[in-house]
Each structure stands twice: as C-alpha cells, then as structure tokens.
C-alpha positions as CSV (number, residue, x, y, z in Angstrom):
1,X,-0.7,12.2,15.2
2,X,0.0,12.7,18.7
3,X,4.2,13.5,19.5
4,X,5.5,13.0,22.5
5,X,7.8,15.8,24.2
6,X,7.9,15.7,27.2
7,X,7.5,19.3,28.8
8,X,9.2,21.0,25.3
9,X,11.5,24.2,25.6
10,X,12.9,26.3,23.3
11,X,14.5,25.8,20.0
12,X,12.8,23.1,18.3
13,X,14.4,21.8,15.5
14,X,14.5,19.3,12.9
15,X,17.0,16.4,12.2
16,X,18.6,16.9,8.8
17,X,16.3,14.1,7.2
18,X,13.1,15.8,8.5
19,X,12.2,12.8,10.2
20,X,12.8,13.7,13.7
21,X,12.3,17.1,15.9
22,X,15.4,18.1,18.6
23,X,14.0,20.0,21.4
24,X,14.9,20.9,24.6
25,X,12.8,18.8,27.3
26,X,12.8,16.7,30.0
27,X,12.0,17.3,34.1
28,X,13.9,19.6,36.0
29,X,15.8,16.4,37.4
30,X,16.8,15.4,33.9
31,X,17.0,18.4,31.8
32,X,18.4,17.6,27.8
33,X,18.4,17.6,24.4
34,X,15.9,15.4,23.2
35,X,14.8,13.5,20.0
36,X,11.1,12.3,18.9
37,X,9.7,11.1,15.8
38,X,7.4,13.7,13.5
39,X,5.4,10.5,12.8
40,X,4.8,10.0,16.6
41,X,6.0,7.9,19.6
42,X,7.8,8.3,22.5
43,X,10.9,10.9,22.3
44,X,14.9,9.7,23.7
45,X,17.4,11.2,25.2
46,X,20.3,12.9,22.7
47,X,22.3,14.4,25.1
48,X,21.7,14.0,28.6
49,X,23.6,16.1,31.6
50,X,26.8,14.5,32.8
51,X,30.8,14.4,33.2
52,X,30.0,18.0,35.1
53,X,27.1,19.5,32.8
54,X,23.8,20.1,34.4
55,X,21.6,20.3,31.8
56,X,21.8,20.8,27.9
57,X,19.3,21.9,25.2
58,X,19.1,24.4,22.0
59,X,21.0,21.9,19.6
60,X,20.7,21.2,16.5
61,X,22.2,18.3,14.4
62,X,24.4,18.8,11.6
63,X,23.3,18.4,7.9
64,X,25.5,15.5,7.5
65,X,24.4,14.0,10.5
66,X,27.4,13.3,12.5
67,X,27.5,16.1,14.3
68,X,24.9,18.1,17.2
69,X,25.9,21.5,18.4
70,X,23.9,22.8,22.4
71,X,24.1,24.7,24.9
72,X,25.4,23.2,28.4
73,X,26.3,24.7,31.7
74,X,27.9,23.6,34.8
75,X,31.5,22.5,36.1
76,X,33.2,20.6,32.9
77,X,35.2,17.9,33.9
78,X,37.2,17.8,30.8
79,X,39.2,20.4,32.3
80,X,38.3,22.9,29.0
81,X,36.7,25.9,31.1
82,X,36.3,26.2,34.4
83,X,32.6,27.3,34.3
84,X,29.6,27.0,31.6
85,X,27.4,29.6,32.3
86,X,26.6,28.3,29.1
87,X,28.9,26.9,26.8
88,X,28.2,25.6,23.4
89,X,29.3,22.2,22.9
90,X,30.1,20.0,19.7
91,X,29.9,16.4,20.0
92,X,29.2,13.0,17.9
93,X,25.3,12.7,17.0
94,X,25.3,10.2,19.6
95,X,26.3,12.7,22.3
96,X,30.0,11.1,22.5
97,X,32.8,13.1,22.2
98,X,31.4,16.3,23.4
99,X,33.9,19.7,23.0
100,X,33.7,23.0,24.3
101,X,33.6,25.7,21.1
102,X,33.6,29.6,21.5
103,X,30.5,30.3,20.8
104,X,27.7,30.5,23.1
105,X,25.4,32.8,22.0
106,X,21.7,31.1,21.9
107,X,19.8,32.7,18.9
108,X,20.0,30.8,16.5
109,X,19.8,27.5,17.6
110,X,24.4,26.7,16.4
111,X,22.7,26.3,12.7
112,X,24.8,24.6,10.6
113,X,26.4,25.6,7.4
114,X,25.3,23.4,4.2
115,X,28.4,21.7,4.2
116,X,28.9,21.3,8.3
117,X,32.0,22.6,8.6
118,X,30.7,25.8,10.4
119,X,27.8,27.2,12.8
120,X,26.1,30.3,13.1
121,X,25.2,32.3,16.3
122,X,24.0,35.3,17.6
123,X,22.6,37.5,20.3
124,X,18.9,39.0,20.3
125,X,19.8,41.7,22.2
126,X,19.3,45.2,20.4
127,X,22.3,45.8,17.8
128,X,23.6,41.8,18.8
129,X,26.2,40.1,16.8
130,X,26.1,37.3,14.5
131,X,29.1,35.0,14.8
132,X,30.8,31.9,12.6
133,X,32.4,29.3,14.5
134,X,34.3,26.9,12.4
135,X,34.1,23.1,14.0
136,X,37.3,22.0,12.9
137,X,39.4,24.8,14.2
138,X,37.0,26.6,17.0
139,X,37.7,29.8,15.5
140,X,34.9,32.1,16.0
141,X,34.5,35.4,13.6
142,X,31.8,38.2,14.2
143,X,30.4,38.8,10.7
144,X,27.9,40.5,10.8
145,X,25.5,43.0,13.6
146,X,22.1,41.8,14.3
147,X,19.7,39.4,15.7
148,X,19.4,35.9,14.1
149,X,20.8,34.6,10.8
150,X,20.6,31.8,8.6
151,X,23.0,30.2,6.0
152,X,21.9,30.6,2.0
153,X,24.2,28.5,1.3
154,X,28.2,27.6,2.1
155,X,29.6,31.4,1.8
156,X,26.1,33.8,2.0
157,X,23.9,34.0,5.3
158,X,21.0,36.1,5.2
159,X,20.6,38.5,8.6
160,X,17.9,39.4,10.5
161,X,19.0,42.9,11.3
C-alpha cells in the first residue's frame, strides 16, 4: 500500500480507531495538520492555518474522538495571546472551535489521557518537565522531571526520565 503524505513532518500519529495517521505536512505555503488513510489514498487537511495562525502540526486526536490537540504559531486573532511562538491549541476534531491551552511544550505529541479529559507534555531538553493540562479548565501541573511520557492509564503515566 502506497500512503499519501505529502512532504510528512514530525509527530505522526494515529487517530483513536487506528484507521487514520495525523501528521504534520503540507508545502511551506500551506503548512497543517493533516489526516490520511493507513489503507491508502490521498491525505486532507485537519487543521489548516488561519484567523492569525501560520501554520499548525504535532496534534494528536483525542481517544474519544471529538477533540485534536497542535501546536500553532502566529498573531491569534481571538484576542487569547498576543503571540504563538507556539501555542498549543484545543479544538473540535473538525478543526472548529479552536482554544489557546497552557501548554506548549512539543514532546510528546499533547497525548491524551484514556478518558480525554487531560494532555500530557513535555520538554526534551536535559532534566525537562513533564506537564498535565486539564481541557476543561486549562490548568496546567508539572508532575513530573524528564523527557517524554505516556499515560498507563487515567491517574499513572509512565516517564521517560
């Protein structure tokens, strides 16, 4: 089988059904989070720059599937910040709806808890931080030092230190 992706990035991952792969692609005109079939075909447009983002990518989709989590920067023009240098977003799996969340960090990919109701991030550099951002609220925790992490389940992550 033959996949589509147009130019891949980083962070490839896969929709909660295993179905489909979320990757950052596209040209340097139209940078975004994109979607493609594992059985092949041609790959879409999830979330694609606009209302003041330049570009978007290292999402992820919730487990329930309503949700994606990226990375964005630009001018906003929600009003939220006044700069994404980048700023994680949450938005409707559709790309509607999009929020700025504190949490930013790039490694992992905003994976999800279990039960969606939280993220996890982090920072690769030496001794980096692993964070907890709850989507309903936006409150962000640092739980843990290290590099990546993943969630066991909807209360344990295990760290890569």
């Amino acid at each position: 089988k033959v996949i589509d992706v147009q130019k891949p990035g980083a962070s490839p991952t896969f929709t909660p059904d295993g179905s489909s792969i979320v990757y950052d692609g596209g040209t340097n005109q139209q940078p975004g989070l994109r979607i493609v079939p594992v059985m092949g075909g041609p790959s879409s447009l999830l979330v694609e720059p606009g209302g003041g983002i330049v570009d978007s990518g290292n999402g992820s989709i919730s487990p329930d599937g309503s949700l994606v989590t990226y990375l964005g920067s630009g001018f906003p023009e929600s009003g939220e910040v006044q700069h994404c240098g980048p700023c994680r977003f949450v938005a409707n799996a559709d790309g509607t709806g999009r929020r700025v969340i504190d949490g930013w960090m790039a490694n992992p990919a905003g994976t999800w808890s279990p039960d969606s109701s939280r993220i996890v991030t982090g920072t690769s550099y030496p001794g980096g931080a692993i964070w907890v951002i709850d989507i309903a609220t936006g409150e962000r925790a640092q739980v843990a030092r290290g590099r990546m992490a993943i969630w066991l389940d909807n209360h344990t992550l295990l760290v890569e230190a």
